[in-house]
Backbone as XML, in Angstrom:
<?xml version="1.0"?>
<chain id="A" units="angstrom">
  <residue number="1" name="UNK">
    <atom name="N" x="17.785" y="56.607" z="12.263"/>
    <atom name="CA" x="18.172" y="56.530" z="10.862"/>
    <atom name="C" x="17.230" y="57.432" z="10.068"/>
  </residue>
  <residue number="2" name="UNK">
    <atom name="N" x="17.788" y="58.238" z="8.964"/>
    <atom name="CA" x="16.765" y="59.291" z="8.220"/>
    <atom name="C" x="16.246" y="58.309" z="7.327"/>
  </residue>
  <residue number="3" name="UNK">
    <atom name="N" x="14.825" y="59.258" z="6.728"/>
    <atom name="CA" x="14.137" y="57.977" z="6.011"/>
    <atom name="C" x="14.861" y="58.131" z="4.689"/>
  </residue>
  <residue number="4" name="UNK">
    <atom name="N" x="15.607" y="59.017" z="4.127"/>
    <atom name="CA" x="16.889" y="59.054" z="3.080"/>
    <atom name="C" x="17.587" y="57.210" z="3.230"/>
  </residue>
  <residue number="5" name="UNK">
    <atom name="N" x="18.431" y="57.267" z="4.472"/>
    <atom name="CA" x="18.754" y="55.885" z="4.350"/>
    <atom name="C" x="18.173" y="54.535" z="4.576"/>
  </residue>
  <residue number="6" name="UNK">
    <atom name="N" x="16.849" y="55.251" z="5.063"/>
    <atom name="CA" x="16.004" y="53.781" z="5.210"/>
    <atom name="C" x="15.569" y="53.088" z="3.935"/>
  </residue>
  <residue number="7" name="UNK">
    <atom name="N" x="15.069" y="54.060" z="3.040"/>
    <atom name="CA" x="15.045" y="53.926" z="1.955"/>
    <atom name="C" x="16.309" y="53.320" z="0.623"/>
  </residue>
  <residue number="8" name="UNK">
    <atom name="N" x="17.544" y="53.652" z="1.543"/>
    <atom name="CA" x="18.245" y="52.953" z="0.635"/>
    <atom name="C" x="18.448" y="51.798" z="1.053"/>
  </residue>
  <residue number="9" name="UNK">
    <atom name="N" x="18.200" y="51.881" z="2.088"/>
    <atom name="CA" x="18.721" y="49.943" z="2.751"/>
    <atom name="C" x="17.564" y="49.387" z="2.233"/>
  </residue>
  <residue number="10" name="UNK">
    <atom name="N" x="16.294" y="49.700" z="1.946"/>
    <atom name="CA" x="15.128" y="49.179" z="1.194"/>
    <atom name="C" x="15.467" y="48.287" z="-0.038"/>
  </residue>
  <residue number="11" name="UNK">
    <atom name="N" x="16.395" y="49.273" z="-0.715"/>
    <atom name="CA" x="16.339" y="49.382" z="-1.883"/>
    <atom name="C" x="17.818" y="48.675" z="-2.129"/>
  </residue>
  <residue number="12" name="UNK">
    <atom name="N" x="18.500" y="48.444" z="-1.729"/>
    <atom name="CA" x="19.998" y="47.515" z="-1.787"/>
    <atom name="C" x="19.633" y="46.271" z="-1.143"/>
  </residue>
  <residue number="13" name="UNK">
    <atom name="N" x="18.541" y="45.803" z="-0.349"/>
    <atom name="CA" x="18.046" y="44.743" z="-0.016"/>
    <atom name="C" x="17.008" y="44.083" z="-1.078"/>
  </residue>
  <residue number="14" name="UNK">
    <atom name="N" x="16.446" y="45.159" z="-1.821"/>
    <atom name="CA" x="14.945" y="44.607" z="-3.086"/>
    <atom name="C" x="16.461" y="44.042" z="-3.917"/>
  </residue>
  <residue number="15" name="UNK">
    <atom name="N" x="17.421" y="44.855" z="-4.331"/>
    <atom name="CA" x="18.517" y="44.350" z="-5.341"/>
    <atom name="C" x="19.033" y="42.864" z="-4.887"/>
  </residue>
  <residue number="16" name="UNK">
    <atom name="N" x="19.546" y="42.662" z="-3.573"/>
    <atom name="CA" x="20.477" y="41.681" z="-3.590"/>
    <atom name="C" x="19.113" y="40.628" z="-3.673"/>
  </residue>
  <residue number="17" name="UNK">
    <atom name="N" x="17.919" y="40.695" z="-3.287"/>
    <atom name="CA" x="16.868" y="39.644" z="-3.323"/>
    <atom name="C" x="16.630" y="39.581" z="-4.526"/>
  </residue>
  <residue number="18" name="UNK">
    <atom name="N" x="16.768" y="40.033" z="-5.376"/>
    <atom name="CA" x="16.037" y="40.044" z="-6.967"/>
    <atom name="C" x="17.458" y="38.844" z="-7.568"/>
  </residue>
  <residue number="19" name="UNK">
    <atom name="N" x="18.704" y="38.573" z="-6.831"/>
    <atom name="CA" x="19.670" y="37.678" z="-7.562"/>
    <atom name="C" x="19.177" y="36.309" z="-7.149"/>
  </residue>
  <residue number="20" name="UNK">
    <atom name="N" x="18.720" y="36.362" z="-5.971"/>
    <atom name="CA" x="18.369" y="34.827" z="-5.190"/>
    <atom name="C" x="17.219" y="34.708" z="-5.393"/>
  </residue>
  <residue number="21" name="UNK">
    <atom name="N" x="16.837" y="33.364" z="-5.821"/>
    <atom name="CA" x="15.666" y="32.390" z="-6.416"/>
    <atom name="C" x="14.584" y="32.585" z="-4.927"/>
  </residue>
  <residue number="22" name="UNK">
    <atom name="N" x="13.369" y="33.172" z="-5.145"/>
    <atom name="CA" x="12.281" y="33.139" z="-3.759"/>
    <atom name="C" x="12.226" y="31.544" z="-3.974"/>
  </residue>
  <residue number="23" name="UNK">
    <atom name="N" x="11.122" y="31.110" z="-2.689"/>
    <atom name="CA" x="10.691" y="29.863" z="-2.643"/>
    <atom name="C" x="9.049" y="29.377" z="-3.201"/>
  </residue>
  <residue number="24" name="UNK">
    <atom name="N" x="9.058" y="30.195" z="-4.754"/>
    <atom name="CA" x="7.412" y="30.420" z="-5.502"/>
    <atom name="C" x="7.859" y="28.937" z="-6.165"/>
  </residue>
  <residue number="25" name="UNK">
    <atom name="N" x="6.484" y="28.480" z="-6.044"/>
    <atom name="CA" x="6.239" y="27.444" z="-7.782"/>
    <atom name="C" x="6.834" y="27.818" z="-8.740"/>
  </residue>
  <residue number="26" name="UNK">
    <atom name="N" x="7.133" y="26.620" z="-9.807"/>
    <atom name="CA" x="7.657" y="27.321" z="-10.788"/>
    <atom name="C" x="6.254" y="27.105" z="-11.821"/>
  </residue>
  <residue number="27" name="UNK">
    <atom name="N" x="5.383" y="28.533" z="-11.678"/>
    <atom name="CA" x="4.339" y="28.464" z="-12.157"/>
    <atom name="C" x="5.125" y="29.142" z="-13.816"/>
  </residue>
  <residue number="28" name="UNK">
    <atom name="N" x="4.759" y="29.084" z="-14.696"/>
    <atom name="CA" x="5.028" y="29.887" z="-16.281"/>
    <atom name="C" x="3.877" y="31.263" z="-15.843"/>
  </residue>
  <residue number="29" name="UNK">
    <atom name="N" x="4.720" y="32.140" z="-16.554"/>
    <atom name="CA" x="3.619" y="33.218" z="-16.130"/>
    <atom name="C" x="3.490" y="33.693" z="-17.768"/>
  </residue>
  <residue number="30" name="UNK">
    <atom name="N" x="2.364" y="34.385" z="-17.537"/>
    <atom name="CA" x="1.657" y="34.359" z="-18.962"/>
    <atom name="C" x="1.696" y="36.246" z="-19.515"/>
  </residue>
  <residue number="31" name="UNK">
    <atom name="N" x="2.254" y="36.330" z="-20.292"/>
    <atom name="CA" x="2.838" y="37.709" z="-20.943"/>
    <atom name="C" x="1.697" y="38.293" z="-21.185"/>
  </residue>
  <residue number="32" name="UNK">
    <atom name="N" x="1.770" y="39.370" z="-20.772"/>
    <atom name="CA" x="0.655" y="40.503" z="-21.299"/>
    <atom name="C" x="0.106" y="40.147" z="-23.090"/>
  </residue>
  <residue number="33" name="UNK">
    <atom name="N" x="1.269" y="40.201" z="-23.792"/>
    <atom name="CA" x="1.347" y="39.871" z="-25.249"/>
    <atom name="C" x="0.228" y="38.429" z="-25.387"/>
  </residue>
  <residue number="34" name="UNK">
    <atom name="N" x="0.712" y="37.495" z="-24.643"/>
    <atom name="CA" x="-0.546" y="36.013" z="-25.104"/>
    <atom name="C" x="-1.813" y="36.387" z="-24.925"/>
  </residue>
  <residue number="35" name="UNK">
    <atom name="N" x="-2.388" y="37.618" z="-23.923"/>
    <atom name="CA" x="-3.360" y="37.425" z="-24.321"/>
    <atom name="C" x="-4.251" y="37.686" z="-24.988"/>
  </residue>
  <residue number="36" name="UNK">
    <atom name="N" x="-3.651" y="38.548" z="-25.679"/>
    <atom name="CA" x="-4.278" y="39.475" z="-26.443"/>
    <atom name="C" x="-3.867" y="39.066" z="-28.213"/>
  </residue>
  <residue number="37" name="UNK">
    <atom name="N" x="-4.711" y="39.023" z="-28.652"/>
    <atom name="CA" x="-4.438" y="38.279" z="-30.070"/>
    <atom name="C" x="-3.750" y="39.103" z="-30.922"/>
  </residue>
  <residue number="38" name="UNK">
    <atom name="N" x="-2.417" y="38.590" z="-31.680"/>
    <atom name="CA" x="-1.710" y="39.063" z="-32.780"/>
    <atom name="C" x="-2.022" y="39.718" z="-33.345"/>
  </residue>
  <residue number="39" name="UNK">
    <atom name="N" x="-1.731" y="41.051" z="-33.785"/>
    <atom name="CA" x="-1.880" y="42.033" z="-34.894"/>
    <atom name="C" x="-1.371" y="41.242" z="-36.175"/>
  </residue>
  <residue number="40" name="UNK">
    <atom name="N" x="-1.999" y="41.200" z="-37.062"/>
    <atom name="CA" x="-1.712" y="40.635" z="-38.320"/>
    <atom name="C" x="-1.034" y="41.837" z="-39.490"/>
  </residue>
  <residue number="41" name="UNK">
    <atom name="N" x="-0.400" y="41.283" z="-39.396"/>
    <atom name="CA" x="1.174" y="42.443" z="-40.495"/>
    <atom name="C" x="0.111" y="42.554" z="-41.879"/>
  </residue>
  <residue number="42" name="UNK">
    <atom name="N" x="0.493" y="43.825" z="-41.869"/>
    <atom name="CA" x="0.155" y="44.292" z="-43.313"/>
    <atom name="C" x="1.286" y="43.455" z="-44.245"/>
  </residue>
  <residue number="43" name="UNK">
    <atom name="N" x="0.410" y="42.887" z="-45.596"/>
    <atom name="CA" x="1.873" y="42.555" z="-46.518"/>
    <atom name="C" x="2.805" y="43.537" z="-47.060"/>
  </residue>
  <residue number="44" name="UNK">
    <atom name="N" x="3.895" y="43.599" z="-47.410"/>
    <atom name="CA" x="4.543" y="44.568" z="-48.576"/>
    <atom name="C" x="3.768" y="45.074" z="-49.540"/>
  </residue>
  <residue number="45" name="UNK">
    <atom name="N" x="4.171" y="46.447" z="-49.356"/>
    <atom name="CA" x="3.304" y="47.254" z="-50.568"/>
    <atom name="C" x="1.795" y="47.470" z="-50.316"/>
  </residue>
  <residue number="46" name="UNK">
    <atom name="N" x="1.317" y="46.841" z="-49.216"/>
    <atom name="CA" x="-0.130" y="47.224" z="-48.881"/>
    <atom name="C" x="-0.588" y="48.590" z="-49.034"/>
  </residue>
  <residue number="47" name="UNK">
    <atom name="N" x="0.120" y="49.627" z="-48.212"/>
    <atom name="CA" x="0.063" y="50.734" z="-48.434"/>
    <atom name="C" x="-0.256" y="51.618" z="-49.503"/>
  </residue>
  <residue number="48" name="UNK">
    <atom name="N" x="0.759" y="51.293" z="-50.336"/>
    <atom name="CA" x="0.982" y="51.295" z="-51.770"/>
    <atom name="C" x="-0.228" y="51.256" z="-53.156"/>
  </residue>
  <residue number="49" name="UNK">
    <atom name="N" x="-0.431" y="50.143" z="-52.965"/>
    <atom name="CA" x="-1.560" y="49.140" z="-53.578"/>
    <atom name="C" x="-2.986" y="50.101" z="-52.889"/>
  </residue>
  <residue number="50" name="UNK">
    <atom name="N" x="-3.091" y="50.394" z="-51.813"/>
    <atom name="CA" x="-4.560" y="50.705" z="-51.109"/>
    <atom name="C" x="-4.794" y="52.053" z="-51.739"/>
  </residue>
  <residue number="51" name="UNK">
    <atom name="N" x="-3.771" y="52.797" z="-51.595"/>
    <atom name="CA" x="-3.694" y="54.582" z="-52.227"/>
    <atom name="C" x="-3.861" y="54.375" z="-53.690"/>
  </residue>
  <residue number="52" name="UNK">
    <atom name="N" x="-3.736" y="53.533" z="-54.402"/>
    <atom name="CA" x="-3.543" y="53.569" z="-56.174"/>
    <atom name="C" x="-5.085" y="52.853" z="-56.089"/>
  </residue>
  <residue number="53" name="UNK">
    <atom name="N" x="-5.839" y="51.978" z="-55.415"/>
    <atom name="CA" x="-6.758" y="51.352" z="-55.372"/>
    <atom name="C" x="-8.046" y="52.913" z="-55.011"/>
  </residue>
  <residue number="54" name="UNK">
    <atom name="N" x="-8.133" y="53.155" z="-54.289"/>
    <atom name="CA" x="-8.587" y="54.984" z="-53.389"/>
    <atom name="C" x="-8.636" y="55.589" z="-54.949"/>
  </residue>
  <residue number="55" name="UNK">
    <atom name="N" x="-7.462" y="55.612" z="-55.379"/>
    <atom name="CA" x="-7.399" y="56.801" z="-56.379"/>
    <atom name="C" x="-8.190" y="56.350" z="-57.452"/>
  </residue>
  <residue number="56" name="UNK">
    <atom name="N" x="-8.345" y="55.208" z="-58.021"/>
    <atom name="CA" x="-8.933" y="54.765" z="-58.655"/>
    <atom name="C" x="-10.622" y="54.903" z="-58.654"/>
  </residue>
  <residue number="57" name="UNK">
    <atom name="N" x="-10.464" y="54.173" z="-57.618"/>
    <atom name="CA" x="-12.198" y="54.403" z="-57.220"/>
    <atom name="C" x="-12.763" y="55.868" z="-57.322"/>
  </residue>
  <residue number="58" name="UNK">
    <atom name="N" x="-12.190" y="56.772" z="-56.487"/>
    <atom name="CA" x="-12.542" y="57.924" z="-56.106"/>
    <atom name="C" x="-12.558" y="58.730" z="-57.690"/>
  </residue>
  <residue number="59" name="UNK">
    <atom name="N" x="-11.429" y="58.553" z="-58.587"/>
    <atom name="CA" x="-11.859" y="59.124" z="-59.768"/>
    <atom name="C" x="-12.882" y="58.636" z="-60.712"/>
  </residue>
  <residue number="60" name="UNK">
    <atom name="N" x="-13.365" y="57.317" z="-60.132"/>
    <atom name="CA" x="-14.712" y="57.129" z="-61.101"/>
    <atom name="C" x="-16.229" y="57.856" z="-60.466"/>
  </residue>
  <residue number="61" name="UNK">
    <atom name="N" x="-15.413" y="58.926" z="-59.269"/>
    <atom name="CA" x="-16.555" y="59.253" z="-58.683"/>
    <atom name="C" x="-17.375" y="58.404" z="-57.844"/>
  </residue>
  <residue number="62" name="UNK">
    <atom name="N" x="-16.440" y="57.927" z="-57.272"/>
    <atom name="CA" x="-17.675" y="56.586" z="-56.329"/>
    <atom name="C" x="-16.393" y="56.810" z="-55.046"/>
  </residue>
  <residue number="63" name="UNK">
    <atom name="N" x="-17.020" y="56.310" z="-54.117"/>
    <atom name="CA" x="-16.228" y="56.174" z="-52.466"/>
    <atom name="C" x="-15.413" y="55.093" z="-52.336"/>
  </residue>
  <residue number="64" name="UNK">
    <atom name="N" x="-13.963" y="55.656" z="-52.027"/>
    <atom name="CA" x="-13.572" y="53.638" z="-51.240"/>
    <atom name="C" x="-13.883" y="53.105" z="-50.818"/>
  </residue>
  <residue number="65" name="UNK">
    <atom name="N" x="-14.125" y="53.809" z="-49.240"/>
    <atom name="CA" x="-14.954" y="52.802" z="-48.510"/>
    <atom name="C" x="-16.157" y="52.274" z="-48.746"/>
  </residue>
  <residue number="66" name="UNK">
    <atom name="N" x="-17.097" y="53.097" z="-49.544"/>
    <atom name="CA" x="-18.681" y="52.685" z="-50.018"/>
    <atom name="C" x="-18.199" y="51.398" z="-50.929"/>
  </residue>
  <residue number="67" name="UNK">
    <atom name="N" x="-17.164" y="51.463" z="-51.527"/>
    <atom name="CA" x="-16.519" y="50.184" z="-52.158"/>
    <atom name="C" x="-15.759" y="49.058" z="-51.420"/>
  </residue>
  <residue number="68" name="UNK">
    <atom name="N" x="-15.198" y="49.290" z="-50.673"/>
    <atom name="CA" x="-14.529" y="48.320" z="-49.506"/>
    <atom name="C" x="-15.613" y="47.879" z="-48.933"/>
  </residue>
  <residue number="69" name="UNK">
    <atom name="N" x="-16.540" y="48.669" z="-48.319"/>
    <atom name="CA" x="-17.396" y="47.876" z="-47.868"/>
    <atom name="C" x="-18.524" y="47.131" z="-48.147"/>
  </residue>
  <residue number="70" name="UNK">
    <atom name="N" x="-18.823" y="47.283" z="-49.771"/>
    <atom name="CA" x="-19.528" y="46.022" z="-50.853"/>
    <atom name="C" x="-18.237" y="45.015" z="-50.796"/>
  </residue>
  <residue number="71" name="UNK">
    <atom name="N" x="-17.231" y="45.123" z="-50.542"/>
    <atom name="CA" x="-16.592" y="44.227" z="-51.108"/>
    <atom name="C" x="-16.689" y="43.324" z="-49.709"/>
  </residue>
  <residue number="72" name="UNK">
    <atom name="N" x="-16.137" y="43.907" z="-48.472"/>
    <atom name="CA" x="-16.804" y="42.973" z="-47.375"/>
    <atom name="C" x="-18.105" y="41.852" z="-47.146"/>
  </residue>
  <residue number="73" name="UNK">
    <atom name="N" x="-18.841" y="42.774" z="-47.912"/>
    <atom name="CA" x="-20.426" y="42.365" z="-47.932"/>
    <atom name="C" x="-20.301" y="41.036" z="-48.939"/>
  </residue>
  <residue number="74" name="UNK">
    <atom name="N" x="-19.973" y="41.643" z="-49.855"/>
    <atom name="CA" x="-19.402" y="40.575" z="-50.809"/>
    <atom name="C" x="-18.748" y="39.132" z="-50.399"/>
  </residue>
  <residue number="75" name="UNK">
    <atom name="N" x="-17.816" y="38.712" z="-49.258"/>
    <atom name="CA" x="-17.334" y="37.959" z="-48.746"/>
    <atom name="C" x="-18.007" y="37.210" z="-48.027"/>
  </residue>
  <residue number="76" name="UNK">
    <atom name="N" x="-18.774" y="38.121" z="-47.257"/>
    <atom name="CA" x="-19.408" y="37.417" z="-46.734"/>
    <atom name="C" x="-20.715" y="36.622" z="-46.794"/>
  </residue>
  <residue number="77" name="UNK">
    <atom name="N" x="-21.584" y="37.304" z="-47.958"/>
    <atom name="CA" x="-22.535" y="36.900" z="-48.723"/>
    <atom name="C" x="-21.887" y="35.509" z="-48.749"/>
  </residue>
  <residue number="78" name="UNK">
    <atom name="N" x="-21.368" y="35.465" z="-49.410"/>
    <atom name="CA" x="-20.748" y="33.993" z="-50.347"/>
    <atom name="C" x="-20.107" y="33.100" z="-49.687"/>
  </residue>
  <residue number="79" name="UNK">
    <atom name="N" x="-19.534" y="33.837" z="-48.345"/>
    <atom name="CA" x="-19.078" y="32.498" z="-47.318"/>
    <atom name="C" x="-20.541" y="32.083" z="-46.698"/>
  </residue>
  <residue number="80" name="UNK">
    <atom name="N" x="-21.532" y="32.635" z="-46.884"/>
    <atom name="CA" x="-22.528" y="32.371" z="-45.969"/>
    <atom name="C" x="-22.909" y="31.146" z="-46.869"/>
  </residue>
  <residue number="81" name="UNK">
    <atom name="N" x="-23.376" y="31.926" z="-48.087"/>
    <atom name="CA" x="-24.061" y="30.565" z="-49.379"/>
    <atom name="C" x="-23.365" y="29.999" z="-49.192"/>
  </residue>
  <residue number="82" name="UNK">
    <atom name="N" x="-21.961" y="29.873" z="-49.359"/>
    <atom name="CA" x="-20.919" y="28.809" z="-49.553"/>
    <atom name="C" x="-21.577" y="27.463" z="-48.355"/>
  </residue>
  <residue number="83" name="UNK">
    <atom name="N" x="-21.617" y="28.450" z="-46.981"/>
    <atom name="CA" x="-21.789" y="26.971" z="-45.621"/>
    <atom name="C" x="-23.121" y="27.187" z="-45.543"/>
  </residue>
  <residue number="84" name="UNK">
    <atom name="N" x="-24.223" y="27.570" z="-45.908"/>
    <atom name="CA" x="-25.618" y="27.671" z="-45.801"/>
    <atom name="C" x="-25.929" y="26.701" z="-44.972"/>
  </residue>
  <residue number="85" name="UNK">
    <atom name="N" x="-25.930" y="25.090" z="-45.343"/>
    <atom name="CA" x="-25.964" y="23.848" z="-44.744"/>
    <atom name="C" x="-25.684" y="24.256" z="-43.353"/>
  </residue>
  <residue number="86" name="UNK">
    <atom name="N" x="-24.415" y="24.194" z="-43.049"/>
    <atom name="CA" x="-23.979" y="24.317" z="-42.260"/>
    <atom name="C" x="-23.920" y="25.319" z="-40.961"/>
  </residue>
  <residue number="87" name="UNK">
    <atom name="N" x="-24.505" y="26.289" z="-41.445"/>
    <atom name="CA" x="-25.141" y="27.495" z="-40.975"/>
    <atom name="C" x="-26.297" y="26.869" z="-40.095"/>
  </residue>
  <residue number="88" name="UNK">
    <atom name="N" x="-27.436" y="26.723" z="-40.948"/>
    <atom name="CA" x="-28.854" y="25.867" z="-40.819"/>
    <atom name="C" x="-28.733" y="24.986" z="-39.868"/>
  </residue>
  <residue number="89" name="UNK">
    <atom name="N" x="-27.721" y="24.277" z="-39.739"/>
    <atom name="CA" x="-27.751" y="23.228" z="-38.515"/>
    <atom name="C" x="-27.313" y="23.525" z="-37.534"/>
  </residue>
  <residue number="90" name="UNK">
    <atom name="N" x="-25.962" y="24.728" z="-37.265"/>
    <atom name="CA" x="-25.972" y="25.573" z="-36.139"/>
    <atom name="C" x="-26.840" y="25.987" z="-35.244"/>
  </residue>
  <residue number="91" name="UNK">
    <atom name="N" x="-28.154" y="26.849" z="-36.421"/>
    <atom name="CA" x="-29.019" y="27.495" z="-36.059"/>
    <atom name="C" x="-29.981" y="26.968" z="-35.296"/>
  </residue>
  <residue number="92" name="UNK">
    <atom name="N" x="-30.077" y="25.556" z="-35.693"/>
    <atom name="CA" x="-31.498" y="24.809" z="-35.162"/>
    <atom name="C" x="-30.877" y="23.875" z="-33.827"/>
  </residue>
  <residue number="93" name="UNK">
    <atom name="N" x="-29.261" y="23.640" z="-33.375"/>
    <atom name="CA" x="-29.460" y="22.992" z="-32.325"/>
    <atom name="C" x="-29.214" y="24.016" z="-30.931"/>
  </residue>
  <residue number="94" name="UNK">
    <atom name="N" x="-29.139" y="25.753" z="-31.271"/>
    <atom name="CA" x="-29.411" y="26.736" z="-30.656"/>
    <atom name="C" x="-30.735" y="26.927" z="-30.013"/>
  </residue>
</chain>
């Protein structure tokens, strides 16, 4: 037999096996997608809003990002004060 048709009897045998149930667990198999954490959707108009926000900044002569990223700083400052407590007791049973 040429390996032309060995190859197809390969391959008309992978088909008719792919209709009939093997004899596996019925384990759940886990999607490439779960494991890897959700991209979080931009809202409507984000785009929009970010370029008119840029333009703004940038014509007072100052940077976006040098501004985006006080504003990060900003967040997080204040979530920190906000749980300080709570922070503090993390820290000390480390």
């Amino acid at each position: 037999m040429s390996d032309h048709t060995q190859q197809e009897n390969k391959q008309a045998q992978s088909l008719k096996g792919n209709g009939e149930k093997k004899n596996t667990p019925d384990v759940p198999k886990k999607k490439a997608s779960q494991s890897k954490k959700k991209k979080q959707a931009k809202p409507a108009g984000f785009k929009e809003f970010e370029a008119l926000a840029k333009e703004i900044v940038e014509a007072n002569e100052g940077s976006y990002y040098e501004w985006l990223h006080k504003q990060h700083q900003d967040i997080i400052l204040n979530f920190n004060v906000h749980n300080q407590k709570q922070i503090t007791e993390v820290a000390k049973q480390s």
